[in-house]
Structures are given as C-alpha cells and as structure tokens.
N, C-alpha and C positions, 0 to 999 in steps of 0.2 A: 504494500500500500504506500502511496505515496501522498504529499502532502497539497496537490494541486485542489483538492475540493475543501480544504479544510483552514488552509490560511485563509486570513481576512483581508481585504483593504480598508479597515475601518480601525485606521492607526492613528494618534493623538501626536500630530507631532509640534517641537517648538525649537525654535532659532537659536541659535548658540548664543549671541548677543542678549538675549533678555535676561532676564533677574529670576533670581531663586524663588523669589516670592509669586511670580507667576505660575512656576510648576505646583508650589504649595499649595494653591487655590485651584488648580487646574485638578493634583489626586483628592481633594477634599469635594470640589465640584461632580465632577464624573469617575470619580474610583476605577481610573485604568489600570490594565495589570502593567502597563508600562508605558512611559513616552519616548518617542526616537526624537536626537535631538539632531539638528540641522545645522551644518554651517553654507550660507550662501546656495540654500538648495541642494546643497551633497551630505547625503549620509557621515554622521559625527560621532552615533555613538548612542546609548540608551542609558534612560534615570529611572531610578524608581523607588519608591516609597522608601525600600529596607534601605537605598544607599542618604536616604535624608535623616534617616535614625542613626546612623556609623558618620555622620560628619556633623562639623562644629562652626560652620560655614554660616556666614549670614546673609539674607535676603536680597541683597544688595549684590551677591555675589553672582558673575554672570553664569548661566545654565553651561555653557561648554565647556568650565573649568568641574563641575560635575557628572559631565558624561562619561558612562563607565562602557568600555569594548564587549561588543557580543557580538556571535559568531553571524555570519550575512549567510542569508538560506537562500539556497537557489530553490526555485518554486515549483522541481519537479523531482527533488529529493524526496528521500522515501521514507518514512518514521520512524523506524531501527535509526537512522544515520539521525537526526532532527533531535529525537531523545538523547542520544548521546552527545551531541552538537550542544545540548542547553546543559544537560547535566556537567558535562565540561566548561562551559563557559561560567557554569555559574547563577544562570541565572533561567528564570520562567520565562520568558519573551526575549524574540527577536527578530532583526526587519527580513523580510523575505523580498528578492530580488529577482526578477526575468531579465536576462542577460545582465547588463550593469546597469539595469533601471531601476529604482527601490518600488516596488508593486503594493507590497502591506506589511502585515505582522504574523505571527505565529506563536501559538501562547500554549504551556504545557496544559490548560485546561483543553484546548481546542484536540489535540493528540489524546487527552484521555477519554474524553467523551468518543473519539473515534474508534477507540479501540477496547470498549465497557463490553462489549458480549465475549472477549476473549482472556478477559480478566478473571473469569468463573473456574478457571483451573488453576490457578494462582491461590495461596494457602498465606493469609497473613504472615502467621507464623515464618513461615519461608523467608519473608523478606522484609519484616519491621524491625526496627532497631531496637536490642533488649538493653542498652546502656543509657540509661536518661539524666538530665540534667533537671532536677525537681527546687521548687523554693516554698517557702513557708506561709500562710498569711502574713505575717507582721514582716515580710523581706522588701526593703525600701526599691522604689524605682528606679532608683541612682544605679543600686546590685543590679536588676534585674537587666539592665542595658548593659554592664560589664558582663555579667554572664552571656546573653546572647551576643556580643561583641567574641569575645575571647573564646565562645565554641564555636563562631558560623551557624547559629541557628535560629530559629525564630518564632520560635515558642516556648513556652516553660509552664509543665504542670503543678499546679499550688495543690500544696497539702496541709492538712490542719494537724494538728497537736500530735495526733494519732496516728498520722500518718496517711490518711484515707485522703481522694483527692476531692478536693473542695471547686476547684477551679481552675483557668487556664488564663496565660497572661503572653499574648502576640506584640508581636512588632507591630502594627497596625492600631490594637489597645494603646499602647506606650505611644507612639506619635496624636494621637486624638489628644492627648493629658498633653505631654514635652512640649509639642511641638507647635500645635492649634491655641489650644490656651495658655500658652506663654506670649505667644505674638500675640493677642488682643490688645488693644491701644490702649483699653479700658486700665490695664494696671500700671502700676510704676515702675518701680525698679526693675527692668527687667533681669541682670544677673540675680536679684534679693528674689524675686518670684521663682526663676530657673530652680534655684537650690531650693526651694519650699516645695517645687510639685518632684525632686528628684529623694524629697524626705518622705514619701505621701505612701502607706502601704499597698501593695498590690491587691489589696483584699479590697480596696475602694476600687479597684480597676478592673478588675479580672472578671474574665467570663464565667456565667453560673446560672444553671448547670451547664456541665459539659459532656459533649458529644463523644459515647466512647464507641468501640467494637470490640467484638470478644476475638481473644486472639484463634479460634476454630475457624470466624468468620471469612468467606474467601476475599479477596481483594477486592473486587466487583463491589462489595457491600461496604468498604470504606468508600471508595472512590464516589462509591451514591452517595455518602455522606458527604463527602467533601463540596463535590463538587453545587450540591441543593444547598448548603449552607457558606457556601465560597468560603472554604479552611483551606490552607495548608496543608495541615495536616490532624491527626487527631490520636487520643490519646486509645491504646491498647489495654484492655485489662484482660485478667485471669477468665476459663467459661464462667465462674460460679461465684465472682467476686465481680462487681461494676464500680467501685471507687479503691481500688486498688492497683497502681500502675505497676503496667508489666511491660510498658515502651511504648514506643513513638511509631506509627506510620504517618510518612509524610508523601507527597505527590511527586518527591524528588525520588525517593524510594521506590515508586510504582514507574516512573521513566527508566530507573536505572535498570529493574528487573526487565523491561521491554528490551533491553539490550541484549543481556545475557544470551550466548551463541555457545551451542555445544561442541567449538574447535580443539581440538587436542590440547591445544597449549593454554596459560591460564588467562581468563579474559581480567585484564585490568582497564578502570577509568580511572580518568585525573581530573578531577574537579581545578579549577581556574588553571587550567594547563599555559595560559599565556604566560604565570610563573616561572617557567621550566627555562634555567641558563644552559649548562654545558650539557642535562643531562636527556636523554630518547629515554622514549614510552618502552623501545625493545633491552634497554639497560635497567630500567625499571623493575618488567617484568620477570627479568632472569635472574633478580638479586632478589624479589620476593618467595619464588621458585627455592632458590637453595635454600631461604630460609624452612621453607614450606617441607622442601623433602630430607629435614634432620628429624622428622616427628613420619614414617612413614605409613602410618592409622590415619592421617589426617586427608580428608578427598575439600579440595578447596573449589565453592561454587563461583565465587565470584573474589575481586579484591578490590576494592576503594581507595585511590590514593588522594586526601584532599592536603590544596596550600592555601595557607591564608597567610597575608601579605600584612604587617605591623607596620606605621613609622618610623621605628628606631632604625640609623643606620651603621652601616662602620665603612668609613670610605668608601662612603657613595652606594655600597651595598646594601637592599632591604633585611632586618629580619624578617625568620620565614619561619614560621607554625606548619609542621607537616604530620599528618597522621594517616595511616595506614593500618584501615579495617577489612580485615578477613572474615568471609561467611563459609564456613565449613561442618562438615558434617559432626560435628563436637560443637556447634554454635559460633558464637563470634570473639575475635581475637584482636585484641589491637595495639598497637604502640604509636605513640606520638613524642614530639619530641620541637624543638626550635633551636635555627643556628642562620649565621649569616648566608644570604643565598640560599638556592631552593635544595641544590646537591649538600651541601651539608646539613642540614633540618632533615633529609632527606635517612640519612645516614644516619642520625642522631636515632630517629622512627625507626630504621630498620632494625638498630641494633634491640632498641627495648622489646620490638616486634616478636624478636628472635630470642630475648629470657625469657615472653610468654608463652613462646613455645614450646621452650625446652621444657618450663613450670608444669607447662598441661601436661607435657610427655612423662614429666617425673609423677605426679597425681596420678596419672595412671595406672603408673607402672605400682604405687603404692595401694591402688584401689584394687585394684592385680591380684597383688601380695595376700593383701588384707581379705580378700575372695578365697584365697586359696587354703591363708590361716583356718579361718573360721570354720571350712568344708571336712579340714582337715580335725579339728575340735570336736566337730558336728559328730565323728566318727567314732572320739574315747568314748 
C-alpha cells in the first residue's frame, strides 16, 4: 500500500519571517498535528506543538529559527517506508512532495486509520512499552517538563499515594497551563507568573479518568482509542486490574511494529537519525548483534536505537543521550547512556546494553540452578 490516497493537501502552512506568536495562536486556533514552515515559498522545515514545550524562545522570535527537519515524502511511497521515515525523523507529520513540488502533509494518524483492519493480529503485549516513567499527584509542572524533556516522551501516568493510576498528564495538558496562560496580557510579571504555574501540581492539570487497555487487548483496540479520542498514546494495565500500570502504548509504537520485516539479519531503527556523525545504521546493527549473541536463548524481534540531542557542548560538539531498547523473547532490554557526539553516547549504551545482558544471562543460569536444586530436594 502506498501512500497516494491517504496524504492530504490540507497542510497549515507559515512563512519563516513571522513570529512565534503567530504559530501559538494558529495550534490553539485549529489544533494541527503540524505546521510546514516556509521560506520565500520553499519548503523550511516543520513546528509543532511538542517543539514549543522543549524551547525557551519568545514570541517575538521569528518561526524559521524554530523549524525542526522532517523527512520530505515523495507521494507514491509506500507505508512500510512513510512509518519508518517518521519514526526516524522523529516526528508525527510530514510534507509530502510530487516530484520537487511540496503537494500536502502526511500524518501518522492518517497511516493508522489506513491500516486499523490489519492491526487485529497484532497483540499489545507484543509491542507496548513495559518500562514507564510514572509521577505522583503532588509532582510540580516544572518536574513534569524535565521529565518528558530528559526521556523524549510525552506523557506521564499520575499515580496517587497507593500507587493506583489516578490520571494522565501530556505535552499538550502542560502547554494549555505554561504556555497559553502565561502569555495572557491580563497578568504581570510574567517571569513571577512562569515560576507560579511551573509550582502548580499536576493533579490541577491532569487528565481524569483515563483511557486505558488491557494488555490481552489486540492493537486494533488501542489504536480505536487513540485515535476517537486524539491521544498519543495510552496507558496499558494488567486483564484484571484497570488502575494499575503495566506500560505505555503509544502510536509511535504501532508505526514502528508496521515496520518490522522478517529479514534474517536484525531489523534496527534510529529514531532522529539526522544525529548520526561518523557512524552507519550497518555498524550499528553489527555491534548490537554481538552484543545480542553473548546470551544465545535470546531471539531479538526488533531493536530501537533512539538520540536525543542536549545543549551542552564540548568544542562545538553536541551532547548526545543515546539508548538502545531490545524487544526479545525474555521481554525488553535496554541501556542508555550520554557522551559527546552520537558514536560515543552510542558506545556508552552499548556497553551498559551489554551488562544487561550478560545480568539476564547470569538470572538465568541461577533460575536454572535453582530448578534443578529444588527437583533434586523434591526427590529426599
């Protein structure tokens, strides 16, 4: 399938020349999942909601200094290649192009509505993330912006006292408070206001109730949640428990599983791969591979390489947050790790990557043991 019936030309686009504050009012106006941003009628570049929550930039400041790179889709690409094209870039949307003319948009809701009756064989469990990043009612909005800053993500399940999930708290929730009701003209100070709504607990903001699925549920039936209630993504629990998280399924997670290809060798993606200095996706994959075949019980279905890009430099070089998530038949395995440039963050990950595996391999071998003790007891 390919993506000619399913892209739009019904793309929001704005001039590089104009003001921050125009796009402010433009996602508040008409809630796009994305604007392309223009210079002198040539493709620039795309902005959108999550990158106005990660900068410190002010209204004043013109749109093309916040245009972020996303991948340009030729209009007769095929949705295997489109899913991975975003999931790599990073991002939900991007412009779709006939020949070098920019035509419209293409939006990861548009690809999943395309492909919802082929979802049915697809097993949550399979492919939602069981490692979460969870916050508390009383955890200020100031936290809750370093936390999805500092993991790439952009949501956070709230839990109350007990642990049970009370609510849920988006990028989208946090710019409505940060970012809308800070700029109102109506107050004063606005630094004195900024640190007041960054003091304010999530439990005054947070969504409730919240939207879960049981993790038996097949993908199909998040995806219908998602997408009738325009989430991201949503929160996983136990069959038998509904306020008890057991992970995340998000809509980046159902693109990525559309990739998945049964090639011999082991399929990796690179989330924001325009980070990538000295090193190839085939050096990548063969240094995940060795780590993978020191633990040989271990069948690896997929592997995730994401970077995220910090301010801090060291002569002119970015730090670089890099982790690397393995989906194998023992569940999921990860290391992460940050160093200057993307090959060393790179390396930092692999190496932790690689005590997690040995760790599992050693539990095993103890779980092993500890089988064999006991059969052997079972027998005095």
């Amino acid at each position: 399938m390919d993506i000619v019936d399913i892209a739009t030309r019904d793309a929001v686009e704005v001039e590089a020349s104009q003001r921050l504050a125009k796009v402010r009012g433009v996602f508040e106006r008409d809630n796009p999942k994305g604007i392309i941003v223009t210079d002198e009628g040539e493709y620039d570049g795309i902005i959108t909601e999550r990158q106005l929550l990660q900068s410190h930039v002010e209204d004043g400041t013109k749109v093309g200094a916040m245009a972020d790179s996303a991948p340009k889709i030729d209009r007769s690409s095929n949705v295997r290649d489109v899913a991975r094209m975003l999931v790599e870039g990073g991002t939900k949307v991007a412009p779709v192009f006939e020949n070098d003319d920019h035509w419209g948009m293409i939006s990861a809701d548009a690809i999943l509505e395309s492909v919802l009756d082929n979802l049915e064989v697809l097993s949550i469990e399979q492919i939602h993330t069981d490692s979460v990043v969870t916050i508390t009612e009383d955890t200020n909005i100031g936290r809750a912006i370093n936390l999805l800053r500092e993991n790439g993500i952009s949501r956070l399940p709230v839990l109350n006292e007990n642990e049970k999930l009370t609510g849920m708290v988006t990028t989208h929730d946090i710019i409505e408070v940060a970012v809308r009701d800070v700029d109102k003209p109506t107050h004063g100070d606005r630094a004195g206001d900024r640190n007041r709504v960054l003091d304010i607990p999530v439990y005054d903001v947070m969504q409730n109730p919240v939207e879960t699925v049981g993790i038996d549920s097949t993908v199909r039936d998040a995806v219908d949640v998602m997408l009738e209630h325009d989430y991201g993504g949503v929160v996983v629990t136990p069959t038998d428990e509904d306020d008890v998280v057991a992970g995340v399924l998000t809509k980046t997670d159902v693109l990525r599983a559309l990739t998945f290809t049964e090639e011999e060798y082991l399929d990796v993606q690179i989330t924001n791969i325009d980070l990538l200095d000295t090193l190839q996706r085939e050096e990548i994959r063969r240094n995940i591979e060795e780590v993978v075949g020191k633990y040989q019980r271990m069948n690896v279905q997929h592997a995730h390489v994401r970077l995220q890009k910090h301010k801090e430099k060291l002569r002119g070089t970015p730090l670089i947050q890099c982790q690397i998530r393995l989906r194998t038949n023992h569940g999921q395995i990860a290391g992460s790790g940050e160093g200057y440039g993307a090959d060393s963050a790179f390396r930092v990950a692999l190496d932790r990557l690689e005590r997690n595996v040995l760790e599992l391999k050693g539990t095993r071998s103890d779980e092993q043991y500890e089988g064999q003790l006991l059969r052997k007891l079972n027998r005095l």
